[in-house]
C-alpha positions in Angstrom: 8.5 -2.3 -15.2 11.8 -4.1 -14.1 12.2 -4.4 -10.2 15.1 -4.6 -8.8 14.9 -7.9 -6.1 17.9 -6.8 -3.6 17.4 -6.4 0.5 18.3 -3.1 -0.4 16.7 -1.4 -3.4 13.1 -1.5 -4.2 11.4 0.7 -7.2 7.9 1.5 -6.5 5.2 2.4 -9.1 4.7 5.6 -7.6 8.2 5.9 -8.0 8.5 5.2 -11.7 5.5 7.9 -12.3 7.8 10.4 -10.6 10.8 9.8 -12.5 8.6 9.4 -15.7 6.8 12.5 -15.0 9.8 14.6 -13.4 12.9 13.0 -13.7 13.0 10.9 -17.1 16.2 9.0 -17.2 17.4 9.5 -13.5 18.3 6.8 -11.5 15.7 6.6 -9.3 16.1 4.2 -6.8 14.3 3.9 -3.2 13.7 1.6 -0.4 10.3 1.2 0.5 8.0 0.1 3.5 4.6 0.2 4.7 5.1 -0.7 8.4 2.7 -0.7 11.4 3.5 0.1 15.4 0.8 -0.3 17.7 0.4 2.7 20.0 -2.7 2.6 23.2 -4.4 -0.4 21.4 -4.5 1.3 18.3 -2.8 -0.3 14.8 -0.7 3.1 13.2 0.1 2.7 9.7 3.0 4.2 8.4 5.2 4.8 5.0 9.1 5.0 5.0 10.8 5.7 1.7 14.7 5.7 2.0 16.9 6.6 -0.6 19.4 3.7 -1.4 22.1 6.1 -1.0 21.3 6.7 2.5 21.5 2.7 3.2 24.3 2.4 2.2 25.8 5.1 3.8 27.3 5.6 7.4 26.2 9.1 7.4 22.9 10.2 9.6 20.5 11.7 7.0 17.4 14.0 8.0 13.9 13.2 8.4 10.7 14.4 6.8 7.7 13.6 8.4 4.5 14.2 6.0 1.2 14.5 7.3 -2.7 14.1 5.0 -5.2 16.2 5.8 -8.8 15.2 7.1 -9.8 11.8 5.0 -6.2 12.1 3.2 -4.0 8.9 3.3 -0.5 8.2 3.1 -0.3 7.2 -0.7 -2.3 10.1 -1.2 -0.3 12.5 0.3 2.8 11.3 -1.6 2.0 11.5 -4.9 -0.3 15.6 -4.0 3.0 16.6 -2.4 6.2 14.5 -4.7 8.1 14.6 -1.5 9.4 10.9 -2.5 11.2 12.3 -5.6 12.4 15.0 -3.5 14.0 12.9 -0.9 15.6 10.6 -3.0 17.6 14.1 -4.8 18.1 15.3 -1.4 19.3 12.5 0.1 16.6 12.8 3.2 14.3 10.0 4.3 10.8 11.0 4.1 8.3 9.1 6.3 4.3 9.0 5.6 2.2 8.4 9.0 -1.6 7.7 8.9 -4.1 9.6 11.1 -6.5 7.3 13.1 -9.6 5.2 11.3 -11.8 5.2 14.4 -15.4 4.6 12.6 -14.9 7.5 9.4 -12.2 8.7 7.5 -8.4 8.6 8.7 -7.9 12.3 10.8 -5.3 13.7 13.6 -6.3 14.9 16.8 -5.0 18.5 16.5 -6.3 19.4 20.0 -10.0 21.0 18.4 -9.8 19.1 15.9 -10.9 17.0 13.4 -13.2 14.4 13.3 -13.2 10.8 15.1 -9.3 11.3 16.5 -10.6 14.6 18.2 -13.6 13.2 19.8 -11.6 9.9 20.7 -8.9 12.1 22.2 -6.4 9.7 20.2 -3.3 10.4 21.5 -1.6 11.3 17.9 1.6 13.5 19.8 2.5 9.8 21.8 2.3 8.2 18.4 4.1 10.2 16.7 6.5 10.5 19.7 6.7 6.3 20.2 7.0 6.3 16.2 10.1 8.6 16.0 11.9 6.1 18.5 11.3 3.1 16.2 12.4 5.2 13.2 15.9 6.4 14.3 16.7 3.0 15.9 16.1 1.4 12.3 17.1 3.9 9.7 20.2 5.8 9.8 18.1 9.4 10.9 19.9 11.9 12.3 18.0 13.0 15.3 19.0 16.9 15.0 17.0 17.4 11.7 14.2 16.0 12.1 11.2 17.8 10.6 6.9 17.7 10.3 4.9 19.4 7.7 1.2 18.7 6.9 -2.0 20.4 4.7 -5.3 20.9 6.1 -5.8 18.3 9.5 -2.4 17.5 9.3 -0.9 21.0 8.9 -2.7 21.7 12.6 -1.2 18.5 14.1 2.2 19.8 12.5 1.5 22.5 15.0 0.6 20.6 17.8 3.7 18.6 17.2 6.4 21.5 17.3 4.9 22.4 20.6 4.1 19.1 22.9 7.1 17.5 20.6 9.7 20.6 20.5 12.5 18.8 22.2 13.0 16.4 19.2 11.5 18.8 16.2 14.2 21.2 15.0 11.4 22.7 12.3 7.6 22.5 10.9 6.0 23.8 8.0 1.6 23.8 8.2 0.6 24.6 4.6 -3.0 25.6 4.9 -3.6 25.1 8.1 -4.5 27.2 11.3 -3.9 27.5 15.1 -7.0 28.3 17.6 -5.2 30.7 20.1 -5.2 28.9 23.3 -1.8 26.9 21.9 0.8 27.1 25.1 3.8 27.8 23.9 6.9 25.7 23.4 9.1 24.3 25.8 11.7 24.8 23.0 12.4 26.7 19.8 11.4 25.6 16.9 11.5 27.4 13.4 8.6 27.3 11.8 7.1 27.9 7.6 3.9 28.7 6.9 1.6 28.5 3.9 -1.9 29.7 3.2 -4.0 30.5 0.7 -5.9 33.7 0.6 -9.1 32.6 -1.2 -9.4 29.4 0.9 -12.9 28.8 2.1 -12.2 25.6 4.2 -9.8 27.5 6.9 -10.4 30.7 6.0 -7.1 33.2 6.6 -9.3 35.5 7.9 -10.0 33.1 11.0 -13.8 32.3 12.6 -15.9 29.7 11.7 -16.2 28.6 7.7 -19.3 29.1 6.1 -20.8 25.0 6.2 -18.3 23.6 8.4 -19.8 20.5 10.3 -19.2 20.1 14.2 -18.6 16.4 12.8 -15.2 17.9 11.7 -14.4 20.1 14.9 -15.7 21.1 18.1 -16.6 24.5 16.9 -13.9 26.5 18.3 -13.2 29.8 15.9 -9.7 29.3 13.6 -7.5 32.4 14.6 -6.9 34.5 11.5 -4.0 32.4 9.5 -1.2 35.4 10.6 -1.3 34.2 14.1 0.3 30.9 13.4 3.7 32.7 12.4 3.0 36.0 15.4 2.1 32.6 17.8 6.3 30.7 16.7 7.9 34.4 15.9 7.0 34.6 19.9 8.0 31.4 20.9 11.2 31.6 19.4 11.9 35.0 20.6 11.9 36.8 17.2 11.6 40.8 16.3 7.9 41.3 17.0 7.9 43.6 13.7 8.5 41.4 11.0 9.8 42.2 7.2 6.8 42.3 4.7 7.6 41.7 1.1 3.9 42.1 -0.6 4.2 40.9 -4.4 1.7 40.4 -7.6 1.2 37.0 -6.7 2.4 36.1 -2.8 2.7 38.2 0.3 5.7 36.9 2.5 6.8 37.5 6.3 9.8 37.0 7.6 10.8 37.6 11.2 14.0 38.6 12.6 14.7 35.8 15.2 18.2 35.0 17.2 20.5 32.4 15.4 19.3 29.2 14.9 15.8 30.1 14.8 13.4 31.0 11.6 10.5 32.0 10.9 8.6 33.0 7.3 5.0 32.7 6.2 4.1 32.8 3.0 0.8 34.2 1.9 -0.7 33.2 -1.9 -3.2 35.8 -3.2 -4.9 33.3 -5.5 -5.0 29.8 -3.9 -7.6 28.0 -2.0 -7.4 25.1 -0.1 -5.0 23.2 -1.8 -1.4 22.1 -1.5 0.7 24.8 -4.3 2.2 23.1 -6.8 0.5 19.8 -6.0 1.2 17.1 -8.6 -2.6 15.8 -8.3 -5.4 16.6 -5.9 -9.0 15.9 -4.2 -11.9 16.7 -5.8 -12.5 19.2 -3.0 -9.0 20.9 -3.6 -9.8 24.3 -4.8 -8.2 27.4 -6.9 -4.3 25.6 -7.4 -1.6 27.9 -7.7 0.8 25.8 -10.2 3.5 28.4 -9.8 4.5 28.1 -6.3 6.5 24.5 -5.7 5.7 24.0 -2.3 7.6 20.7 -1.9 10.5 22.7 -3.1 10.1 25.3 -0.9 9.2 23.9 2.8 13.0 21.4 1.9 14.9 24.1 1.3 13.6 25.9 4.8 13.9 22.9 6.2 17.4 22.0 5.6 19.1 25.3 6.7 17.6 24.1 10.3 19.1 21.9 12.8 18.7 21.4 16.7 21.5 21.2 18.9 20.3 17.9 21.1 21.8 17.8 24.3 23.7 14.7 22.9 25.0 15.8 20.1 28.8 16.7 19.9 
């Protein structure tokens, strides 16, 4: 493999598997860093991937936040989700944060849960708050699009996020993930994407308490059933309580009528389990993939059709 030894250009191996696998012959080219910020005593590990393009550019470009799930990892979560490759075609920067390694495996304190970040009361929403200051003063992030999606752990803390974090989030995307019910709502509007699977038996869409579950994971408050999380942001963003349903062989989508500048759409897949759609490679506890349905593909493109209007912006 032939790296490039610039201040500005630097080709990971993940990378090269990406273009290899995806994009054979592209020039795929992409700064990378794996960069640390201390946050209430705690060392916070973080990825950034920029596309050279961007450095060398004057334009602001958006932000992709993306979050593992419980016991996930950074590394991990780029190479499930191929957000990297995506970035780099899409001229976004995309930015991998760790959860918290108290004594176990990394997780995000998502309010009830998971694991040692929820019985720590890790403050993951002033991390992630403190972290998006450090990123816009040293890439070139234009703070109107920024943007947090997450599976599993980190598809509830993308929730948490839009709601304690709404004045700088213009959009989230939780792919299976779940609210509890008790969420206040936004100070803010923030469109939101959801994806579940129906045959998941780790958050079930149906809501309650899964069949197993450990209070080691969570304090043992009842998931709402998975349409609540799209009812819960159709409400905070002031959207058509009677959404459009569009049931098909395969997926059952919701979209909501909401005032411009605000969207939301859930997605529903009949035949998938607890796993991110479309995922390049998985956990052994990933179950029932639904190949079909590129997920990546789909939260960008929701994404970039939403902006917020900051109160400094022209």
């Amino acid at each position: 493999m032939k790296t490039a030894r610039t201040a500005f250009v630097c080709l990971l191996i993940t990378a090269c598997l990406y273009q290899s696998s995806w994009a054979a012959g592209a020039n795929f080219s992409v700064w990378a860093e794996r960069r640390t910020i201390v946050h209430n005593g705690l060392e916070r590990i973080y990825e950034v991937r920029v596309p050279t393009g961007a450095l060398r550019s004057e334009a602001r470009v958006p932000l992709v936040l993306v979050l593992h799930g419980r016991g996930g990892s950074s590394r991990d979560t780029e190479k499930i989700t191929g957000f990297t490759f995506l970035a780099v075609s899409e001229h976004f920067i995309v930015v991998y944060p760790e959860g918290a390694r108290l004594k176990g495996p990394l997780t995000w304190n998502a309010g009830h849960c998971c694991g040692d970040a929820m019985r720590g009361d890790v403050d993951d929403v002033g991390f992630i708050d403190a972290l998006l200051d450090r990123l816009i003063e040293d890439y070139p992030i234009d703070p109107g699009r920024v943007y947090v999606t997450g599976m599993s752990n980190g598809a509830m803390m993308a929730h948490r996020l839009g709601i304690d974090l709404s004045h700088r989030i213009a959009a989230i995307a939780p792919v299976i993930g779940a609210i509890f019910g008790d969420e206040k709502p936004p100070s803010h509007p923030v469109s939101a994407l959801i994806i579940n699977g129906m045959q998941d038996n780790i958050i079930p869409y149906a809501g309650g308490i899964p069949a197993g579950a450990s209070l080691s994971a969570w304090d043992g408050t009842p998931f709402a059933p998975g349409s609540k999380q799209a009812s819960f942001w159709a409400a905070a963003n002031e959207c058509d309580g009677n959404p459009d349903l569009l049931s098909g062989a395969d997926t059952i989508v919701t979209r909501y009528r909401c005032p411009d500048g605000r969207r939301v759409l859930s997605y529903l897949i009949r035949n998938m389990g607890h796993t991110w759609p479309g995922a390049k490679t998985g956990k052994f506890w990933a179950d029932r993939r639904e190949p079909s349905f590129y997920t990546t593909e789909v939260i960008w493109a929701f994404f970039k059709t939403n902006a917020k209007k900051l109160p400094s912006s022209p």
